[in-house]
C-alpha positions in Angstrom: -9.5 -37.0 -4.8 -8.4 -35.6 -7.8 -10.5 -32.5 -7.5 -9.1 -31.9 -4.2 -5.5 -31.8 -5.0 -6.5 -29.1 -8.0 -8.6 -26.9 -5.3 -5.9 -26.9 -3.0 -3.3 -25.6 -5.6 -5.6 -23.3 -7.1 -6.2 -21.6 -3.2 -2.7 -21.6 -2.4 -2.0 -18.9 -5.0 -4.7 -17.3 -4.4 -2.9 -15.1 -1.0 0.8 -14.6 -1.9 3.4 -12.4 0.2 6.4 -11.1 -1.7 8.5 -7.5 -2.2 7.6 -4.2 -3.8 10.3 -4.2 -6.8 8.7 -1.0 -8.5 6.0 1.4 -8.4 3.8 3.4 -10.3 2.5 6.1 -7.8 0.5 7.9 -10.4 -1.5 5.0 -11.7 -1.6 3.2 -8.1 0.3 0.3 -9.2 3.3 -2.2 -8.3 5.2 -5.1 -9.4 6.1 -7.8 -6.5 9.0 -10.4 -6.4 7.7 -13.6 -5.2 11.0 -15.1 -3.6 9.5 -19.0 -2.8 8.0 -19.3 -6.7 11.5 -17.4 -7.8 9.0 -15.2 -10.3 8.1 -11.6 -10.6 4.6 -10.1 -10.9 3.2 -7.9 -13.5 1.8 -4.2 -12.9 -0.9 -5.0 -9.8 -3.0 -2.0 -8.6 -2.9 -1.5 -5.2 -6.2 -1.4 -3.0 -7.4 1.7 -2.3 -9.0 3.2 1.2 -10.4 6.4 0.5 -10.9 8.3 3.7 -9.8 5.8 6.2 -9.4 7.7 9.8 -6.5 8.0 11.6 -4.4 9.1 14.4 -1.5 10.5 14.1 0.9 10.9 16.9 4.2 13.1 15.8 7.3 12.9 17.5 7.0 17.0 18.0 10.1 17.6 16.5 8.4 18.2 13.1 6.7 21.6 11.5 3.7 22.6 9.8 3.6 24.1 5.8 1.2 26.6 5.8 -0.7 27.7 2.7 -3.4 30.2 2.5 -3.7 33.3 0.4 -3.9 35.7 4.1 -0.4 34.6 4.9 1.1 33.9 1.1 2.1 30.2 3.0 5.9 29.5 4.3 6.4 27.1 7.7 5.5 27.8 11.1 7.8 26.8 13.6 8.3 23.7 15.1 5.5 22.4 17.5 5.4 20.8 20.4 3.7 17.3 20.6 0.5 17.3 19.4 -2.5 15.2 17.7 -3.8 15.9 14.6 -7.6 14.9 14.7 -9.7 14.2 11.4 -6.6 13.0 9.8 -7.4 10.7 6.6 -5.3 8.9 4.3 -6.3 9.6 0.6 -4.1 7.0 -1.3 -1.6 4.8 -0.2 1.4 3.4 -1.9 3.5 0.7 -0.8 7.5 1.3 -0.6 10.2 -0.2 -2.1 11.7 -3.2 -0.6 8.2 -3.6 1.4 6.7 -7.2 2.0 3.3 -6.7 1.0 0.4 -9.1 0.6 -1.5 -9.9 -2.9 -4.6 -11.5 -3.8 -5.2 -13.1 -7.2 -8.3 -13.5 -8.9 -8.8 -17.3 -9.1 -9.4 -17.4 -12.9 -6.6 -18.0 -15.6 -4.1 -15.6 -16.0 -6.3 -13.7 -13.2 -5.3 -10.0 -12.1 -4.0 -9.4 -8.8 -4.5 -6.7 -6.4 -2.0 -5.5 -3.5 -3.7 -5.4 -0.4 -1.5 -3.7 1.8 1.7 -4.0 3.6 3.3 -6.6 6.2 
């Protein structure tokens, strides 16, 4: 019974949910406020999907940057709605202020790892 009660409290901090309270965008890391355990984390990198496919539907009030050495680059005008096939995320970064989920390594003073947002 003992054994039990220690396996159940070690699995419930495995998952936590808390808020983005800073970021480090160039070394794919962030700290996370865990409101119910009233505690902050340290630095956590955040998991990456390299070359996950979307689709991206804009509103088609935006425009498009150009950049190529035929036109020297500049913005073309706005477009009307459109898709944009073959789009891929390369990083991601949470925000501030975003709930986010984290997963803990379930060894003492185990390093966590954001896995995304809420």
């Amino acid at each position: 019974m003992e054994i039990d009660g220690m396996l159940k409290g070690i699995l419930e901090k495995l998952v936590r949910i808390g808020t983005v309270t800073a970021l480090d965008p160039a070394r794919r890391r962030a700290r996370v406020r865990y409101d119910d355990m009233d505690m902050s984390s340290g630095w956590l990198f955040v998991l990456q999907r390299y070359g996950e496919n979307i689709r991206v539907m804009p509103d088609g009030r935006h425009t498009h940057n150009i950049t190529d050495t035929y036109t020297g680059g500049g913005s073309a005008s706005t477009e009307p709605n459109h898709d944009h096939p073959d789009t891929h995320v390369t990083t991601y970064m949470p925000r501030m202020g975003e709930r986010v989920v984290v997963l803990y390594l379930p060894i003492f003073n185990g390093d966590g790892f954001v896995l995304g947002g809420l």
